[in-house]
C-alpha positions, 0 to 999 in steps of 0.5 A: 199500805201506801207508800209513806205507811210502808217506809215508816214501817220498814224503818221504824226501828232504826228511827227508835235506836235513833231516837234513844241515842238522843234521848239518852244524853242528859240535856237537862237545861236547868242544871249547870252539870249539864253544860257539856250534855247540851253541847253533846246533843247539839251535836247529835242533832247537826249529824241527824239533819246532815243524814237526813238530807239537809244541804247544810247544819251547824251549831250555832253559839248564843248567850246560852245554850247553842242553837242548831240550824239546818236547812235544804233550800230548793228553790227561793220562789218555793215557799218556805217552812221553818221547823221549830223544836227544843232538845232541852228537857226538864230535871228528873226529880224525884228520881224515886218515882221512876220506874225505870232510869229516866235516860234509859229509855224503856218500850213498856205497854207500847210506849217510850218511857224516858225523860224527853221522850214525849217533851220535845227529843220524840216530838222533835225527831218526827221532824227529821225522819219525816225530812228524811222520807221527803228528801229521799223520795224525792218529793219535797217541794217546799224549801225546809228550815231547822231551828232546835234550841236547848233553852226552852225549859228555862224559858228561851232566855237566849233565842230572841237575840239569836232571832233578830241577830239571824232574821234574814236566815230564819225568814220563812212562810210558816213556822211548824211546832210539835211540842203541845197535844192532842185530846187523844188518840181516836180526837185528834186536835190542833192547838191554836192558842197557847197561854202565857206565863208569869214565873216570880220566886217569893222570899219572906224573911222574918228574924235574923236567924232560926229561933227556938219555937217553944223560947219564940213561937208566938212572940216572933213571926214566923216566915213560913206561917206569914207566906203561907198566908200570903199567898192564901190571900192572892185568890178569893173564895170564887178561885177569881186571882185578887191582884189588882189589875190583874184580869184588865187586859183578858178578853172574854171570849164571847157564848158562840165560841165557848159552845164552839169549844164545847163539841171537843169531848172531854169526859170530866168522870174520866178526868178526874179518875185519871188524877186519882180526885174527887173533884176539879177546882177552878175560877168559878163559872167556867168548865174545866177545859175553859179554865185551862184554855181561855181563863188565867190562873194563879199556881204554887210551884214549889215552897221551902222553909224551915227543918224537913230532915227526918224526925223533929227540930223544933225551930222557927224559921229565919226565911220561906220562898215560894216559885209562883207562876201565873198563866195568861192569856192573850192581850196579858203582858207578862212584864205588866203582869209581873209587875202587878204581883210583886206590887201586890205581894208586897202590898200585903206583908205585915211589917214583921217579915221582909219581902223579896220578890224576882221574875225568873222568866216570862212569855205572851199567849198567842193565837193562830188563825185557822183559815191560814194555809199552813193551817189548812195543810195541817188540818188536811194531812192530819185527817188523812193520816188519822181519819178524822178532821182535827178539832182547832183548840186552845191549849193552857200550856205555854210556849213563850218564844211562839209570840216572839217568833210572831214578832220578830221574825213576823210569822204565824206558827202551826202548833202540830203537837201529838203528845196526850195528856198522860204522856207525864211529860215535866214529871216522873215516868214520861213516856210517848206512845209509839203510835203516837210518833210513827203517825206524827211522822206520817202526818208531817210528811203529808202536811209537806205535800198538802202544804205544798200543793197549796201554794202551786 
């Protein structure tokens, strides 16, 4: 065992009872009850990063949630790493479906289970422990920066502001981020695209209040009927979106990368089991990977009208919403996108319903080279901590604030993620595997060495 295998093993539980007393504050970012929560884990995490060695941390105030900012500079001519990660996680419901309390973190079948688990407390936290092991051995030789922002699950609302307010602070070479996945324990992978987002929420008003279905039904419209159309009409039967303008700006990736794309394994049989379907769905002629990697998509969210309560109210519904996002890739804006749906949405409302629609928020896709350093380094020190050479791939999720950072602090990010795909992260029963953490520990701390070497 060398030396980095034997101080994760000689401290991994301490690094889980650390874990846990983060993962245990509630930082549900989304709910207004958890203001003080955000505070409370900020908190938490400026002690962590002063424990683990940093020569300054503090919490930082924005127009939301704070942002915690850390950083041990060694040596300005050193070349610098910025590491990005969110301590805010997603709402818990349904709380039913939970087989434990999602804030009290459980180690069942050699997994954490625990809301933020994976999504980003456990991500995140690799960072620290690894800083931790550089700064004690005396091996950092790379000069370390820290941003933790507890808006990301809202969409990042306030961390541009606080990027350009702070752009000489967060200067940096490269931008490290655990917060996608891997393909899976034995493939390990780098993701190298992220696709953006569009998120509007739909309101259909028909009459001026609920109405007897048997004194109305069929003589008045109905909110809920009409939205359900609607919304049937924004894809045709190819699963191809129907908005105008809509795939204008998606570039089409050429054949010789899709058959590069092809090699990561991906077993459909597998896939479709684990989601308990019969058959996958999406934008005819293109696989399934490439349907979440390289293609934009159109989902329902979540829809609401009418009597849901138990038993029967037989009424007509005075209004329906539906929250509906849109996935893009890169080269889509996702203001011009926005806009192209609510033009579109509205377009097709029969005049016996009123219509509102509202961005609630949005990000670009992004790209990351791969014959960049950083990149290189990430590559090297995931082969040698998990014996294979990382496949690069691009990911369907989205992280809006990658494109910011790119923008305004004009600097590419590393997307060094080691969730899976069955960690559930956003739904009930999350969980992280703890091979999974102590090996991104390990890699981290061999991407600092790899990554440092580089630049020598």
């Amino acid at each position: 065992m060398d030396e980095i295998k034997k101080y994760i093993e000689d401290h991994k539980q301490q690094f889980l009872d650390e874990l846990f007393e983060l993962i245990r504050i509630p930082s549900i970012s989304s709910e207004k009850e958890h203001k003080d929560d955000m505070k409370k884990t900020a908190d938490k995490l400026k002690e962590k990063l002063m424990d683990a060695g940093a020569d300054k941390a503090e919490v930082m105030p924005t127009d939301g949630n704070p942002v915690v900012y850390g950083e041990k500079i060694l040596d300005q001519n050193k070349p610098t790493v910025l590491v990005y990660g969110h301590y805010d996680v997603m709402p818990v419901d349904p709380i039913d479906q939970w087989e434990s309390k999602p804030f009290e973190p459980e180690i069942r079948d050699g997994k954490i289970y625990a809301r933020g688990a994976d999504d980003d407390k456990g991500q995140s936290f690799m960072h620290v422990k690894a800083f931790e092991y550089m700064v004690q051995s005396g091996k950092l030789d790379v000069n370390v920066k820290f941003m933790l922002e507890g808006e990301e699950e809202i969409g990042s609302p306030s961390l541009e502001k606080f990027c350009q307010q702070h752009k000489d602070m967060l200067k940096a070479d490269t931008i490290l981020v655990s917060d996608t996945t891997m393909l899976g324990p034995d493939n390990p992978s780098i993701t190298t695209g992220l696709r953006g987002l569009a998120y509007m929420e739909v309101k259909v008003t028909g009459p001026n209040r609920d109405l007897h279905s048997g004194l109305y039904g069929g003589a008045v419209a109905n909110p809920a009927n009409t939205l359900a159309q609607m919304i049937g009409r924004l894809k045709d039967d190819q699963n191809k979106v129907t908005i105008p303008g809509f795939y204008d700006d998606v570039i089409e990736v050429s054949d010789q990368e899709r058959k590069e794309m092809a090699k990561a394994p991906f077993d459909l049989e597998s896939y479709k089991k684990s989601l308990d379907i019969e058959e996958v769905d999406g934008e005819a002629g293109y696989t399934t990977p490439e349907r979440t990697g390289i293609r934009p998509s159109l989902d329902v969210n979540g829809m609401w009208s009418g009597y849901t309560g138990e038993g029967a109210k037989t009424i007509l519904p005075s209004t329906a919403g539906a929250k509906i996002s849109m996935r893009l890739v890169p080269k889509q804006d996702h203001k011009k996108i926005a806009r192209l749906f609510e033009d579109y949405f509205k377009s097709i409302a029969p005049k016996s319903v009123k219509v509102e629609v509202q961005e609630l928020h949005g990000g670009q896709g992004y790209v990351s080279p791969i014959d960049m350093p950083a990149y290189q380094a990430a590559s090297k020190a995931m082969e040698n901590s998990l014996g294979k050479k990382p496949i690069p791939v691009r990911s369907g999720g989205s992280i809006p604030i990658i494109a910011t950072f790119e923008r305004v602090l004009e600097t590419k990010s590393i997307l060094l993620g080691f969730g899976l795909e069955s960690d559930a992260i956003h739904s009930p029963n999350e969980n992280y595997p703890l091979n999974q953490f102590y090996s991104g520990i390990e890699t981290i701390i061999r991407f600092y060495q790899e990554y440092a070497q580089s630049n020598q």
